[in-house]
SENU-315429 format. One record per residue: residue in one letter; x, y, z of N, C-alpha, C in turn. Coordinates in pm, whole numbers, plus 50000, padded with zeros to 5 digits. Example, Ala and Ser with C-alpha at 12.3 -4.5 7.8 and 13.67 -1.06 7.14 Angstrom:
// residues 2
a513194943150780512304955050780513204967050780/s512854977550708513674989450714512905000350787/
This chain:
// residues 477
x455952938721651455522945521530456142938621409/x455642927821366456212922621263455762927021081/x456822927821070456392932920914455862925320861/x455682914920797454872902820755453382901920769/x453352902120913452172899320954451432911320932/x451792923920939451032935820913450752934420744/x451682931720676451562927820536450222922920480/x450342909520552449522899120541447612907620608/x448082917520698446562923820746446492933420615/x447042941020591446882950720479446592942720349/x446892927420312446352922620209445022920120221/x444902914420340443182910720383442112922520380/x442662931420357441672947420366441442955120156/x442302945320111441982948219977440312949219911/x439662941919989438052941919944437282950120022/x437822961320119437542972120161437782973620286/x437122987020375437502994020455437002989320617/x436752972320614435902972820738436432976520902/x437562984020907437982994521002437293008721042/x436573011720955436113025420949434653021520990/x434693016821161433203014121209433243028221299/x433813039021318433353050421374432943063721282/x432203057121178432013065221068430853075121073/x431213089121109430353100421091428853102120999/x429333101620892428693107020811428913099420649/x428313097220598427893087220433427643102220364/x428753103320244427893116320166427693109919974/x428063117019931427673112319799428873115319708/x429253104019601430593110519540429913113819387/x431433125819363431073132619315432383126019165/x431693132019067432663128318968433703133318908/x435253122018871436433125018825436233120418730/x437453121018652438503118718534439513106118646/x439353095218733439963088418773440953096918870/x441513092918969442333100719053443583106219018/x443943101218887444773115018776444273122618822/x442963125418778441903136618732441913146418858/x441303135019019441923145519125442843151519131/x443993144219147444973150619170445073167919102/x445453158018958446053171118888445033183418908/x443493179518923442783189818947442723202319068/x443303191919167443863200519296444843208119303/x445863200519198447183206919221446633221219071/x446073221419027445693229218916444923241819029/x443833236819116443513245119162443783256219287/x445423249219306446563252719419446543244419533/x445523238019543445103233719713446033219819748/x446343215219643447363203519657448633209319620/x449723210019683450913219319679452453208719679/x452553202119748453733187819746452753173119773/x453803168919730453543154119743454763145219759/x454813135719859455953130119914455663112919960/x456313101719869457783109719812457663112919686/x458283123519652458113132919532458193117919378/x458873106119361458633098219286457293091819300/x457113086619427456303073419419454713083519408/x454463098119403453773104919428453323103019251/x454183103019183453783108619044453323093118968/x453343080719022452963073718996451903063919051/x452833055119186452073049919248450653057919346/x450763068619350449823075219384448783070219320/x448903081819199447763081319079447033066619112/x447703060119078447373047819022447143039719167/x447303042919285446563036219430445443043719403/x445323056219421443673064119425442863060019330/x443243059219187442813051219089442073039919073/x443113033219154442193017119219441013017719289/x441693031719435440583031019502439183041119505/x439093043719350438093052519352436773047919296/x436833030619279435653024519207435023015419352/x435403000919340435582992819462435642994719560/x437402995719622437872997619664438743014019700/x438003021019771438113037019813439973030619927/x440063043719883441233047819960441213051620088/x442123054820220441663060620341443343071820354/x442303088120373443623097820340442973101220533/x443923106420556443203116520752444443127520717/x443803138920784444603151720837444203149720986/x445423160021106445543160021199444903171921257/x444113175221328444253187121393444243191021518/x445373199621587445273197221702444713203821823/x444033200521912443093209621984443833218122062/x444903230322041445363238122101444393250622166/x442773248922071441993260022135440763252222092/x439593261222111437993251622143438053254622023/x438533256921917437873259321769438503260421668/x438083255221551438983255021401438713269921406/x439833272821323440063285321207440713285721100/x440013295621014440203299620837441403289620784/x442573290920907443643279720857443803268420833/x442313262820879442453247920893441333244020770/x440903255920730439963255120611440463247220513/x442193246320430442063239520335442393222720318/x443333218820449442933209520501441673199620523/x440763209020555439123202020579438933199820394/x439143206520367438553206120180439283200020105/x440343196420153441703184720113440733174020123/x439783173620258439743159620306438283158020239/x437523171420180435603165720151436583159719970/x437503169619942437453165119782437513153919786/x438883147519870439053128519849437753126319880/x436623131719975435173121120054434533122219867/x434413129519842433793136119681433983129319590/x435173121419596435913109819477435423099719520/x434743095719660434693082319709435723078019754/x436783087319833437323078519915436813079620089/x437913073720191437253073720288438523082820363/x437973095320446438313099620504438103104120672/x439873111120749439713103720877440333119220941/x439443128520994439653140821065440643136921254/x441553137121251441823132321377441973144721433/x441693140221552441963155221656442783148021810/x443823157821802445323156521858444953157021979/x444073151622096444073151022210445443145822275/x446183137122268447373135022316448433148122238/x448423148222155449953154622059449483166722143/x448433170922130448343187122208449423189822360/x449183183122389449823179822513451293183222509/x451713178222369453283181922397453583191722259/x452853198122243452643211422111453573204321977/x453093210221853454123211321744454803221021724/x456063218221719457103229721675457053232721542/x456373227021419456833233921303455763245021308/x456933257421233456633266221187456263278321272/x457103272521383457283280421543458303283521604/x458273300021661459903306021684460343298721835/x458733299321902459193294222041458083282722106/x458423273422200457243271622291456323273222288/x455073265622270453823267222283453673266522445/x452363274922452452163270722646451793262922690/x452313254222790452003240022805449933242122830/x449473231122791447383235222855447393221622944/x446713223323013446453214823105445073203123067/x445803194123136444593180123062443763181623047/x442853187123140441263186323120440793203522995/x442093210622998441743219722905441853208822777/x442893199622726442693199122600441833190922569/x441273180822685439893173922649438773182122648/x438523192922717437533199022680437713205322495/x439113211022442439053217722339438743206222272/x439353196522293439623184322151437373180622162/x437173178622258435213182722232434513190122151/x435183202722148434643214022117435043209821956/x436333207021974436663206421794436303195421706/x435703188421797434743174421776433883175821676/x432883187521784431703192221735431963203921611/x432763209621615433243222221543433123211221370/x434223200721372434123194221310432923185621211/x432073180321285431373180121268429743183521224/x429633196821282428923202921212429053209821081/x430653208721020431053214920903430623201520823/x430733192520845430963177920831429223177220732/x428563179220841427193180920814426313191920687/x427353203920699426763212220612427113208220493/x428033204620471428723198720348427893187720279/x427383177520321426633164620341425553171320266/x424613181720399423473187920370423273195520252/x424403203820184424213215120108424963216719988/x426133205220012426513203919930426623190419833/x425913182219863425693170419771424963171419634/x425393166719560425153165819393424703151819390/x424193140019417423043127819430424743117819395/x425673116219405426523105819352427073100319558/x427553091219520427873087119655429233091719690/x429383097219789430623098819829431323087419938/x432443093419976433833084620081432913082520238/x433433078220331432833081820473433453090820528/x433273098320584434023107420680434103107320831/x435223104220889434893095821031436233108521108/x435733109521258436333121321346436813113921429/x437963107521497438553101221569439663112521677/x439963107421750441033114621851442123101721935/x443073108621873444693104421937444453096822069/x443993105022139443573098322328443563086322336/x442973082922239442033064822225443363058422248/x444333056322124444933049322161446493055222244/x446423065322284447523065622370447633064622499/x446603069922542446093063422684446133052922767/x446533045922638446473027922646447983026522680/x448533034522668450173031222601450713032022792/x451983024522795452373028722877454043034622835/x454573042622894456043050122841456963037522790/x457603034022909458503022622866458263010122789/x456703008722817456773001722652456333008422553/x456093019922518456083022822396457183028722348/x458263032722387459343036322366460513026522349/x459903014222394460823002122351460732996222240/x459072994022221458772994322073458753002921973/x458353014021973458483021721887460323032121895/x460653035521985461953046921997462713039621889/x463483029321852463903022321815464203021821670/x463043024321625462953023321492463343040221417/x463783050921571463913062621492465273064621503/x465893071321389467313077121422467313092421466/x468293093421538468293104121613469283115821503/x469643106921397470403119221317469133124921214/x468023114121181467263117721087465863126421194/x466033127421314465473133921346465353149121376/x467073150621414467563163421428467753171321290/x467673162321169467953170421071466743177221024/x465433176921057464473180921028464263200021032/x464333198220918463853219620929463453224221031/x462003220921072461413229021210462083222921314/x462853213721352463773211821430465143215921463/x465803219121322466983227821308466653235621341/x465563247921312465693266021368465183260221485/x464033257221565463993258921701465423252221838/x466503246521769467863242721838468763255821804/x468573259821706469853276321690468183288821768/x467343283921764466623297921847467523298421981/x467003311022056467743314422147467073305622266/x465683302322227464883291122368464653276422351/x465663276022233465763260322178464603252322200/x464723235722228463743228322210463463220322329/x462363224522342462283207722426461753193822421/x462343187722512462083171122497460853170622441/x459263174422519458133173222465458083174822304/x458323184722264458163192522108459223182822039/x460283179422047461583172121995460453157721975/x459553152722024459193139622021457823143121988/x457143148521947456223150721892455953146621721/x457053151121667457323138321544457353127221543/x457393122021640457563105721624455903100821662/x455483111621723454163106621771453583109321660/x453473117121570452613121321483453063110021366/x453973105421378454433091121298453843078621303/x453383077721475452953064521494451633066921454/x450673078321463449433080521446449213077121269/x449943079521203450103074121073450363064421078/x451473056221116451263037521141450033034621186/x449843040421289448403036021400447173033921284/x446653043321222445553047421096445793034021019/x447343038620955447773026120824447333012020905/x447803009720984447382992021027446532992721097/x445103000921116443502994221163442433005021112/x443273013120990441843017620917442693013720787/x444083009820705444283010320571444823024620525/x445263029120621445063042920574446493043720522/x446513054520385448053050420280448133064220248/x447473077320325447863092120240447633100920348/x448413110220424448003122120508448263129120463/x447003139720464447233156220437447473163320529/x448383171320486448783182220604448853199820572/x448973209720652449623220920577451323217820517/x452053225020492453233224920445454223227220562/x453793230420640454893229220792454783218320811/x454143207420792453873196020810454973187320735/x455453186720663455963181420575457433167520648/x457813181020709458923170820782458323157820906/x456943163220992456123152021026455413143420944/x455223144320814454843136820707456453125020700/x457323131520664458293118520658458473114620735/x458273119420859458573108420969457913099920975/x456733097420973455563089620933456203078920804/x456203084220674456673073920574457523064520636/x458853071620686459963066820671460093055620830/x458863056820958458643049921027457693034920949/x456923037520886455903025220833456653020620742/x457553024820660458283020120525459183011120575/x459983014920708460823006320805460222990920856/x459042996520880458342982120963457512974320878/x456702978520757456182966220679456812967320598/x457592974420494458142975420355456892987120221/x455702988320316454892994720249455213011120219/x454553008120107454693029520080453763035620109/x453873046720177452323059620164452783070220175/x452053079520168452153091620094451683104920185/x452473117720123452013127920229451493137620121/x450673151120119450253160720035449843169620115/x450413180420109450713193320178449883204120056/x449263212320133448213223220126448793234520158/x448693248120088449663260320121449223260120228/x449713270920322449293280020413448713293620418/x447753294420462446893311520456447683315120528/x447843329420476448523340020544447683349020536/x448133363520592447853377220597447873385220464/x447633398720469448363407220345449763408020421/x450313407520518451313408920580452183397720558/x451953388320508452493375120529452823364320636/x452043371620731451523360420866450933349420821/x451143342120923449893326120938449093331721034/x447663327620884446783328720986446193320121085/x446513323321196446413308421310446183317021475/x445643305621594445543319221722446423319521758/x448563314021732449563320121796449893330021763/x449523332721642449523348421579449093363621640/x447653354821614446743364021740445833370021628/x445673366321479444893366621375443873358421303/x443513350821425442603341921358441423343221323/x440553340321247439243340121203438633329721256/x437833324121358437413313421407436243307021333/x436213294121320435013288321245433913283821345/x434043289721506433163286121639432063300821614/x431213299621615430143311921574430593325021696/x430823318521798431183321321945431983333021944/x433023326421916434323336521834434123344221755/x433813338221614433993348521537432413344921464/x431483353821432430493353421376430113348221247/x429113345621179428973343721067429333356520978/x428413369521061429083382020972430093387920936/x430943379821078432233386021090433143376320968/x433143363920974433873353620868432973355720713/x431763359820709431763367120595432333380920519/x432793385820655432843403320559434623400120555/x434883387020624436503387920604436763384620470/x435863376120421436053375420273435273380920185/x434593386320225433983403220140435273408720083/x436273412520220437173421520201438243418020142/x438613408120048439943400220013440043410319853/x441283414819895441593421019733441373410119618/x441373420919538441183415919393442093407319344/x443343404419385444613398419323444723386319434/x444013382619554443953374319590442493363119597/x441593372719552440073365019510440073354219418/x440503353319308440143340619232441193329519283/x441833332219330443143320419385442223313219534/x441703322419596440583317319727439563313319658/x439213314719552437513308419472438043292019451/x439143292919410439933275819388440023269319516/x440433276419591441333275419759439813266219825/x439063276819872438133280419932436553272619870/x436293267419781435083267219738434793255319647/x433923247519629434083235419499433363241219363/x433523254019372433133259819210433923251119131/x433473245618990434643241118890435363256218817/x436183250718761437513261618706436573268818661/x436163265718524435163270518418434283280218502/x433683279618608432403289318665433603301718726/x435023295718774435293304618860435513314518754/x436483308718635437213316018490435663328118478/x434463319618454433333331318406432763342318558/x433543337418646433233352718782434143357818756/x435263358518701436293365118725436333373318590/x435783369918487435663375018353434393388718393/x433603381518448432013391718489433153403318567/x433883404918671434343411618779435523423418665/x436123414018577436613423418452435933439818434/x434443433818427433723442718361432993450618435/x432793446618577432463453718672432643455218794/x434043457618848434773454318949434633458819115/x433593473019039432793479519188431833468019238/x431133456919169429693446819240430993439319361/x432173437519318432763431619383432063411619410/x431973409519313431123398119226431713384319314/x433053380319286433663373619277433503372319493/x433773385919548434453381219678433063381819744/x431823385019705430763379919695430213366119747/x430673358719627430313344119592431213337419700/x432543343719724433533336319801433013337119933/x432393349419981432143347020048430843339320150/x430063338620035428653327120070428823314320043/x429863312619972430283292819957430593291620132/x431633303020138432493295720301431543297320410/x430663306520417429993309020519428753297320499/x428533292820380427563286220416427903269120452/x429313268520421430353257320426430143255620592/x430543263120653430753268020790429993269120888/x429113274620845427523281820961426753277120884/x426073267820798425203263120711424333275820619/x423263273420574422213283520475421643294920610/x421903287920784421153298120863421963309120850/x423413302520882424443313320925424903322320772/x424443316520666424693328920560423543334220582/x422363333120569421193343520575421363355420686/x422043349620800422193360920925423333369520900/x424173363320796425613371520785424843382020664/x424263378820535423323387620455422713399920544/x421533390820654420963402920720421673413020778/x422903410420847423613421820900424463425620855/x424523424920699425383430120647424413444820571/x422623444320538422093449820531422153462220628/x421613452520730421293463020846422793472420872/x423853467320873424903476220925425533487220754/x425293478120655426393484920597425253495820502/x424063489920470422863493120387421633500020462/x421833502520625420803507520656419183506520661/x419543493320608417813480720611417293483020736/x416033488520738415033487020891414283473120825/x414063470620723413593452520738414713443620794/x415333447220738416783436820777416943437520979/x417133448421005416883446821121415823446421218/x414743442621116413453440121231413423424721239/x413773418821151413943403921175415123397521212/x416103408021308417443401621307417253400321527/x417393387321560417333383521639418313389921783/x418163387021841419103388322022420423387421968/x420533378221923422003370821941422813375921805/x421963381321634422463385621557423073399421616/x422133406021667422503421621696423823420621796/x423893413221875425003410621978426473408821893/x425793400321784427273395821726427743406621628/x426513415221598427273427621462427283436821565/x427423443421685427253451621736427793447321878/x429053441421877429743440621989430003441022123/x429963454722079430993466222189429393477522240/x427933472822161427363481122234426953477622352/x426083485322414425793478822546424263476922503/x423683466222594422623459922570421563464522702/x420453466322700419113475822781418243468822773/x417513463422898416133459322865415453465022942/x414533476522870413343487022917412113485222944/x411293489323016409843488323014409173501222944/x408383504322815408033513022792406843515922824/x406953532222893406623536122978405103550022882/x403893555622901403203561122833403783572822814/x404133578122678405193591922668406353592122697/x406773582122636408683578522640408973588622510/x409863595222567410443604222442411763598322380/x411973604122289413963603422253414593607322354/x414363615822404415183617522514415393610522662/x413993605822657414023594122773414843582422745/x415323582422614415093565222595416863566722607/x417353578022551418783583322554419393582322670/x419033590322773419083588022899418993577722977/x417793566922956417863554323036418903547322953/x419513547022851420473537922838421853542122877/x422233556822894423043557322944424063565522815/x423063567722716423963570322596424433585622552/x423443593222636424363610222607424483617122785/x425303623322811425063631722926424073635222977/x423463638623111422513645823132422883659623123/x421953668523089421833685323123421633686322934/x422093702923007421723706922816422743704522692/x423943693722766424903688222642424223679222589/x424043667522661422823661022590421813659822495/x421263671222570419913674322486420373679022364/x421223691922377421743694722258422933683522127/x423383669422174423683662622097422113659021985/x421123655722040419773656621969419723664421910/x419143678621963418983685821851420023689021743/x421663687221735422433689921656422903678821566/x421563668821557421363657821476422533643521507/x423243645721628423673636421658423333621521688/x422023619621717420963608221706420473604221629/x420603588421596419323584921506419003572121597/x417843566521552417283553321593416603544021482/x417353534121447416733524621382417603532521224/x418363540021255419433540021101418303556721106/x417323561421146416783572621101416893585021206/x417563594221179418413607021268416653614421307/x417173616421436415883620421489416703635921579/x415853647721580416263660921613415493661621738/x414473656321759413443664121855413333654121979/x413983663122063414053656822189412643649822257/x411873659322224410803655822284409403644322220/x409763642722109409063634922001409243619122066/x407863616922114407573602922175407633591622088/x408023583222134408173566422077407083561921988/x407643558221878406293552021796406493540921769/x405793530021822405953517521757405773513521592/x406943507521552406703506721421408143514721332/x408163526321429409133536921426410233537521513/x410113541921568411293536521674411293527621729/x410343518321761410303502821804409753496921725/x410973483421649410433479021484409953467121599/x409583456821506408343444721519408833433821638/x409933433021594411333426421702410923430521832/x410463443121893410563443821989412173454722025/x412443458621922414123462521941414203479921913/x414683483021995415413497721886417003497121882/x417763504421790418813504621758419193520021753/x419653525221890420253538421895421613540821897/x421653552921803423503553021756423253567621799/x425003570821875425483582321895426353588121805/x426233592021768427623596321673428283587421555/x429073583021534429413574121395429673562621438/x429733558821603430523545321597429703542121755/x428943547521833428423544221945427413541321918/x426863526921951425253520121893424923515022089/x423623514822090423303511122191421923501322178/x421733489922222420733479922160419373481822260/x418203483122284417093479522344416373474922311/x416203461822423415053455322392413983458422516/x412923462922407411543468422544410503456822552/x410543456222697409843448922783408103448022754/x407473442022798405703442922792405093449322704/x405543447922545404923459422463403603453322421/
């Protein structure tokens, strides 16, 4: 690993990026004030939070992004690691760390931690992660491939303004570690780390005074996440990782490994962390996550989470969360002044992310069932599909009937299984405990009307009481 010679490759890459041949997606950039202009605009809008090292940040930064925002584009990557099949809400500002640089025209590099998974990260962790087994984290690091990627896409699709943007390219750790064998990579690389500047690291100090201390795996997981920053820097150019802010101490390890071996500088920029109203991270060791896999967590469901964001944390997520400029967010938040019941603001927040996320389908389906459940829409739910009703309606149980000539309410109650038989039953009906399709029906005996109790879909929607829904879909109509 000679410093020189890496020198001498990093000079030859001054007329651009021809490393970045696993490139995703071409989007369109969008316009600055020069990468001053980013910066300070990020850090204005919270989402850029440190920068390290805190000198060479306030200058040579500027003025590298600067360079590379005409010609010559810059190359920034965040890490993420496939501990489960799917991003969540937490990894949201990270991803938007990485479209703003694609937005300026630079070139950005989503890696996904197929090796690092393997031996977990300790920052910002009381104990042990559970070890996953190989073929689990190649299957997750897939999943988060695609997870990736299709956000990758909506963004491209829905959110382009006609200017050219950065590339955006999805790579995974595996590639080159796989290759590696122990004793020589630990001959070459161990070497270059000190073992005092390793132990002094924050998330390394509390997990050695925890009571289940550290282990070897997690203890060396910094150094890996170091070389993956060398690795990037010498065969894509890459000179900036974003991270969350637990990140920070794997950010210098990184500098302070590449700064050792060519003499070059690069840079780290840390993104808050979402939390709770509780002040949790929101993440799945928590056990609070919001998933960005439809699977998991729905479009309706990751919309009504930001439906529901108080008022004192809404315009700080409109910056966080969304590429509104200041000025539009300043005039939602002025409108919400004046009328704070439309709930205006967490509104808007919440159709940027959902449509960020699940594209224009997955906001239209999160709209429809937000009708149908919260507004009582029989349009809304005559056009809401198998798989919408499944996802706003959980926990009901699902029926597929043949309707039969003179199906009553009470037949239809009964074949699903949804009130007692005898005269408790019957009498939940008549004591208006039933409705179908959002409309309370009394009369037991009052036969099925298509149109009426079976909307166009093919569907009815029977509720017991305030919180028991039961779904049918009838057969041969």
């Amino acid at each position: 690993m000679a410093a020189p010679m890496l020198r001498r490759f990093l000079r030859g890459r001054r007329c651009g990026t021809p490393g970045l041949s696993g490139v995703l997606l071409l989007g369109q950039r969008e316009a600055h004030s020069g990468a001053q202009g980013l910066l300070a605009v990020q850090k204005a809008r919270g989402l850029f939070k440190e920068f390290f090292p805190e000198k060479g940040a306030k200058v040579e930064l500027p003025e590298l992004l600067d360079r590379g925002s005409g010609s010559f584009p810059q190359t920034v990557y965040c890490g993420f690691d496939p501990t489960a099949d799917s991003l969540h809400v937490g990894h949201l500002l990270t991803l938007l760390g990485l479209f703003h640089f694609q937005r300026a025209g630079h070139n950005v590099i989503a890696l996904v931690g197929g090796a690092t998974a393997r031996l977990g990260d300790p920052s910002g962790r009381t104990k042990e992660r559970e070890a996953l087994a190989p073929e689990q984290v190649r299957g997750n690091a897939r999943a988060l491939r695609r997870g990736l990627e299709a956000v990758v896409a909506n963004h491209q699709r829905l959110f382009a303004n006609g200017r050219p943007w950065g590339s955006f390219t999805v790579l995974d750790n595996a590639a080159w570690y796989q290759k590696q064998h122990l004793v020589d990579f630990l001959g070459a690389v161990g070497g270059h780390f000190r073992m005092g500047t390793l132990l002094s690291r924050v998330s390394v100090q509390a997990r050695l005074q925890s009571a289940g201390g550290m282990s070897l795996a997690e203890f060396l997981y910094q150094v890996l996440q170091a070389y993956d920053f060398y690795y990037l820097f010498q065969h894509y150019g890459c000179r900036v990782q974003l991270g969350g802010s637990d990140q920070l101490g794997n950010i210098t390890s990184g500098y302070e490994f590449i700064h050792k071996l060519t003499g070059e500088d690069v840079f780290g920029i840390t993104v808050p962390l979402v939390t709770s109203t509780t002040g949790a991270k929101l993440g799945k060791s928590a056990g609070n996550a919001v998933w960005l896999n439809r699977e998991k967590t729905s479009p309706f469901e990751l919309y009504q989470f930001f439906v529901r964001q108080q008022d004192n944390l809404v315009e700080r997520y409109l910056k966080l969360f969304t590429f509104l400029p200041l000025p539009e967010i300043d005039h939602i938040m002025q409108l919400h002044d004046k009328e704070p019941e439309k709930r205006g603001p967490q509104k808007r927040l919440a159709a940027e992310v959902t449509k960020l996320v699940h594209g224009q389908e997955g906001l239209d389906s999160a709209k429809r069932c937000t009708q149908a459940l919260y507004h009582s829409s029989i349009d809304a739910l005559e056009v809401m599909s198998d798989q919408e009703l499944k996802e706003l309606f959980k926990e009901a149980s699902f029926s597929e009937l043949v309707l039969d000539p003179g199906t009553s309410v009470l037949d239809i109650c009964r074949k699903a299984n949804a009130i007692p038989d005898g005269p408790r039953g019957y009498r939940m009906i008549t004591e208006g405990g039933v409705s179908i399709n959002h409309r309370q029906v009394t009369n037991p005996e009052s036969v099925l009307v298509v149109g009426q109790h079976i909307l166009k879909n093919g569907l009815s929607l029977l509720k017991i009481g305030k919180r028991n829904f039961y779904i049918i879909k009838w057969l041969q109509l």
